[in-house]
C-alpha positions, 0 to 999 in steps of 0.5 A, a space after each residue: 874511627 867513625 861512629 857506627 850505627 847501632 845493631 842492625 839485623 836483617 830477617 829472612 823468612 821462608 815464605 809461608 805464612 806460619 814462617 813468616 809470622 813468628 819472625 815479625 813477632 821477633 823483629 817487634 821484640 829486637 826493635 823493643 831492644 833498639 835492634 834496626 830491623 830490615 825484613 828480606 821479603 818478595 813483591 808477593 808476600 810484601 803486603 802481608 809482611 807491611 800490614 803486619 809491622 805497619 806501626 813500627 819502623 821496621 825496613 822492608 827489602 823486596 827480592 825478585 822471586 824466581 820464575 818457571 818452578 816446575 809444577 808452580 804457576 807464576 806468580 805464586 811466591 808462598 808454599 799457602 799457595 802451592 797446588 800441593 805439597 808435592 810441589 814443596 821441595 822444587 819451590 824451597 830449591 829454587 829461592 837459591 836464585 835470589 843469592 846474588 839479589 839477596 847479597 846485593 841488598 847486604 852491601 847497600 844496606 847499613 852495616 849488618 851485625 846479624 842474619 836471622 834467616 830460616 831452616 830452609 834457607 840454608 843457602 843464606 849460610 854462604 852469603 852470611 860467610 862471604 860477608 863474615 856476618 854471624 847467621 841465626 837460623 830460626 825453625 818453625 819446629 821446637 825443641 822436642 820435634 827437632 832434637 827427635 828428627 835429630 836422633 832420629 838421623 843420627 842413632 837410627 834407634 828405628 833401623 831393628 823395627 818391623 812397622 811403622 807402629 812398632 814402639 822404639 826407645 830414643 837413645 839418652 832418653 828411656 821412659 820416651 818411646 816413639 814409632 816411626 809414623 811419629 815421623 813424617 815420610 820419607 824419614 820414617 823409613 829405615 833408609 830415607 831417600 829421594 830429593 826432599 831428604 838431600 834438601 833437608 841434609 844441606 840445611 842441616 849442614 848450614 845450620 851446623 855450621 852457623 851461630 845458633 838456633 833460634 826457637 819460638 818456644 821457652 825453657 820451662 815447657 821444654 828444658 830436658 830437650 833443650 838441655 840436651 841439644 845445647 850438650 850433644 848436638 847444637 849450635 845453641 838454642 836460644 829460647 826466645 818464645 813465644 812469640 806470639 806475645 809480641 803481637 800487637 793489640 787488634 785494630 779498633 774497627 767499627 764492627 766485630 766480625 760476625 764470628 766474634 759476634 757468635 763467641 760473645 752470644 755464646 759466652 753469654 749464655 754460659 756455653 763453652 765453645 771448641 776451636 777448630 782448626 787444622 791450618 792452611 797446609 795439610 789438606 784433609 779427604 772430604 770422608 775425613 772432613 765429613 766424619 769430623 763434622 758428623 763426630 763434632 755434631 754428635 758431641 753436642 759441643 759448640 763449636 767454631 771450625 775454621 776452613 777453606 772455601 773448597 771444604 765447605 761444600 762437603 760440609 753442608 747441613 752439619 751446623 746445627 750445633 756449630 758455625 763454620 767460618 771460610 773467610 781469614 780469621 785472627 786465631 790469636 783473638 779468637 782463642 783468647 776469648 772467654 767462651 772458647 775453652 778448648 782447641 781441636 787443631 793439628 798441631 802446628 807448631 805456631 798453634 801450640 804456642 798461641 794455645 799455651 799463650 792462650 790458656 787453652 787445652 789442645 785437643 790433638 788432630 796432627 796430619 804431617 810434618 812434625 805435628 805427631 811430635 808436637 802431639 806427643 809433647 802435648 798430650 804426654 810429655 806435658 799433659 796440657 791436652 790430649 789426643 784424637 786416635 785413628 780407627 786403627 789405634 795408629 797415630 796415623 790413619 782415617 779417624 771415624 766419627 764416633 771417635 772425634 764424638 767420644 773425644 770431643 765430649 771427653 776433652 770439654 766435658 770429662 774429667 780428665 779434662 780439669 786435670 789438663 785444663 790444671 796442667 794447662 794454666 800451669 804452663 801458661 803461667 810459665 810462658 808469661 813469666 818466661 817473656 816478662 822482664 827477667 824470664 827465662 825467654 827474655 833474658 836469652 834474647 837480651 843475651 842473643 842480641 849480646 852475643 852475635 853484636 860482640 862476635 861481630 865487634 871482636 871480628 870488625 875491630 880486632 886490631 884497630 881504634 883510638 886509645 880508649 875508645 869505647 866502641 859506639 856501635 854498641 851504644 844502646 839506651 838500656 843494657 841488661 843485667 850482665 853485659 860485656 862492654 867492648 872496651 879498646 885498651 892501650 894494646 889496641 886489644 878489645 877487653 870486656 867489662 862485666 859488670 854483673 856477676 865478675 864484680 868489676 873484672 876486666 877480662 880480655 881477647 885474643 890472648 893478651 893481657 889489657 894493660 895495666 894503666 885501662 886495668 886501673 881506669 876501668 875497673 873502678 867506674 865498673 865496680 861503681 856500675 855493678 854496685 849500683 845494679 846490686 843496690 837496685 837503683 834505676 838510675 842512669 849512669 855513664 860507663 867508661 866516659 862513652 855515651 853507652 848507659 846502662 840501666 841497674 835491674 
């Protein structure tokens, strides 16, 4: 049998910046593991894509995007581009044309062990199928917000409420209550209709019927809803966040840009300063843009507000006290400076998790999507920040400019505020750890990776290889801690040898025992491995005389 190359996965992301950004920082993770990544990307998106991993090795795909989307002017292949959202679920519908593209492009690449594609791309389930290819789905949602719009479709604990605003319990779950405007229309009527609804059940369809669930976020900041998920709803949750870690170290340029100029002016005069962004998706009304800057100018906090050209116009005279910025900037530098000590944001879920990674508190502005859901968790489920109310005591709703100025200088000033800036460095540790060698997120990727290469080995060589042939494809520089080996037997079974913490067992698939004479021959060369990883040596060692190594933790 000839040699395989190794793990090669391909990436799919729907094509949205704040989707297509997490799943780079992912493909920089696998590629850390020696996992040959190809990224699925169209020609309007490709520059974005190559700038980001242009230091890395990572391949590149170009599919042909659809033409003639109803409401969407050619050439425009990014939701951050669409007129309005109304124009998302035609947009999203119409990647099903690039199916025969895209499984064009599997049979030419080099042999593939797993499709990591997201939530919108459902379709990209029957592809995986055709090709029998495990398929990872990744959402741009956590824990939390998935595992409630879950509930939510399957125990209906809403259908008896009289209001929007009307408090229900969530089934399994009774100190938590929620109201239906804690969920984005149409799911927060009784009985949800229309074509979005139909969209997102056929993607909730193909991600049950796929391997498992990939989340940007880590155990420890949501453990209860990924427990709960992993028991009663599934396929499993893999953890692997966050990502933004991955994220390289900015390119050396001549000259700052003006706006980190401003936050090191600020920062040498001891003024802290509040980040404001709400993304590039919800659009706000100019009275809501003008009674948040009125809010943030009478709070006498400094602050750096992050908007679109279009915005701006409505905005001018409110920067007494603050800098707007219209151009690009990169948040991830921005909240990691030292003068920015908070950040009023709408919650997306990618700027919580730079936030957290960050160590900075987050004031809470959600417009839409699963943003009053991340609100919650933030504000109440783990009390790393807090929350801006409308008017009307509602989560949804126009918010008055003495209530972002009563908020704002609560939030920076007050003295809840140490106690979520406390909370706040508490969860941050956590995600540190969780993403270093041996944390929680690490080790779910490492197991990942283990996972998908040996459904893919157990339906690849499930009856054919030479005598005691250990399987090249899976050839790696390092293993992990625990590690299944595939291991062709006599029988021409596959065994898995467990180093850590089986002590050495040989275990087998397909219901047939390994035979006695590979039982001999493995067992001890794996006892030998596990000792060495027990006794902590770093040295190098060939298992099962393969070029496969292994190094003890």
């Amino acid at each position: 049998m000839a040699p395989i190359s190794s793990p090669h996965f391909i990436i799919f992301p729907f094509m949205s910046q704040g989707h297509t950004i997490p799943l780079l920082y992912l493909g920089r993770l696998l590629r850390q593991r020696s996992v040959a990544v190809t990224i699925i990307t169209t020609a309007g998106n490709s520059r974005c894509v190559r700038d980001s991993i242009r230091d890395t090795d990572i391949k590149i795909v170009e599919l042909p995007f659809p033409q003639d989307i109803d409401g969407v002017s050619p050439g425009v292949e990014s939701t951050d581009k669409l007129p309005s959202m109304a124009c998302f679920v035609p947009f999203a519908i119409s990647t099903k044309l690039m199916q025969h593209d895209f499984e064009d492009t599997i049979q030419n690449l080099q042999p593939v062990t797993c499709i990591i594609s997201d939530t919108y791309l459902g379709w990209t389930q029957n592809s995986a199928a055709k090709f029998g290819i495990p398929r990872l789905v990744f959402s741009g949602m956590g824990n939390f917000s998935t595992t409630m719009y879950q509930i939510l479709g399957r125990e209906r604990p809403h259908a008896g409420t009289v209001s929007l605003d009307t408090p229900f319990l969530i089934p399994d779950f009774p100190k938590l209550k929620l109201t239906r405007n804690d969920f984005d229309p149409p799911f927060c009527e009784i009985e949800p209709t229309g074509e979005y609804v139909d969209f997102m059940v056929e993607q909730v369809l193909a991600m049950e019927k796929s391997h498992g669930f990939i989340v940007n976020s880590f155990y420890e900041l949501e453990s209860i809803y990924v427990d709960y998920w992993n028991q009663k709803i599934g396929p499993k949750a893999w953890c692997v966040g966050p990502l933004c870690v991955a994220k390289p170290p900015s390119a050396a340029v001549r000259e700052k840009p003006l706006y980190m100029q401003w936050l090191d002016g600020k920062f040498a005069e001891d003024e802290p300063v509040l980040y404001v962004s709400f993304g590039t998706q919800a659009k706000l009304s100019p009275e809501q843009l003008h009674e948040i800057a009125t809010g943030l100018e009478k709070s006498q906090v400094s602050f750096l507000w992050v908007l679109r050209s279009k915005e701006v116009e409505y905005l001018q005279g409110v920067e007494n006290r603050g800098l707007i910025v219209k151009e690009w900037v990169d948040q991830i530098e921005i909240l990691q400076h030292k003068a920015v000590k908070g950040f009023l944001s709408h919650c997306g879920w990618n700027s919580v998790m730079e936030s957290v990674s960050a160590n900075v508190p987050i004031l809470a502005f959600p417009m839409m999507a699963e943003q009053h859901l991340n609100a919650r968790l933030v504000a109440e489920e783990t009390g790393v920040g807090m929350r801006i109310m409308s008017s009307n005591g509602s989560v949804r709703g126009f918010v008055a400019a003495e209530n972002v100025e009563k908020m704002v200088k609560e939030f920076m000033e007050g003295k809840k505020s140490k106690a979520v800036q406390r909370k706040m460095e508490e969860i941050r540790d956590a995600a540190c750890a969780a993403t270093e060698e041996g944390g929680s997120s690490w080790r779910s990727l490492n197991f990942l990776i283990d996972d998908v290469c040996r459904k893919r080995f157990s339906q690849s060589y499930s009856q054919s290889s030479k005598i005691g042939e250990l399987l090249d494809s899976c050839e790696r520089q390092d293993l992990f801690a625990v590690r299944d080996i595939p291991y062709k037997c006599n029988k021409n079974w596959i065994v898995w040898l467990k180093p850590l913490p089986h002590n050495g067992s040989v275990s087998h698939m397909d219901g047939d025992e390994a035979c006695d004479v590979c039982k001999r021959k493995l067992r001890s060369k794996v006892k030998a491995f596990a000792a060495g990883q027990k006794s902590g040596h770093k040295k190098r060692e060939d298992v099962v005389n393969g070029r496969l190594r292994a190094r003890g933790r």
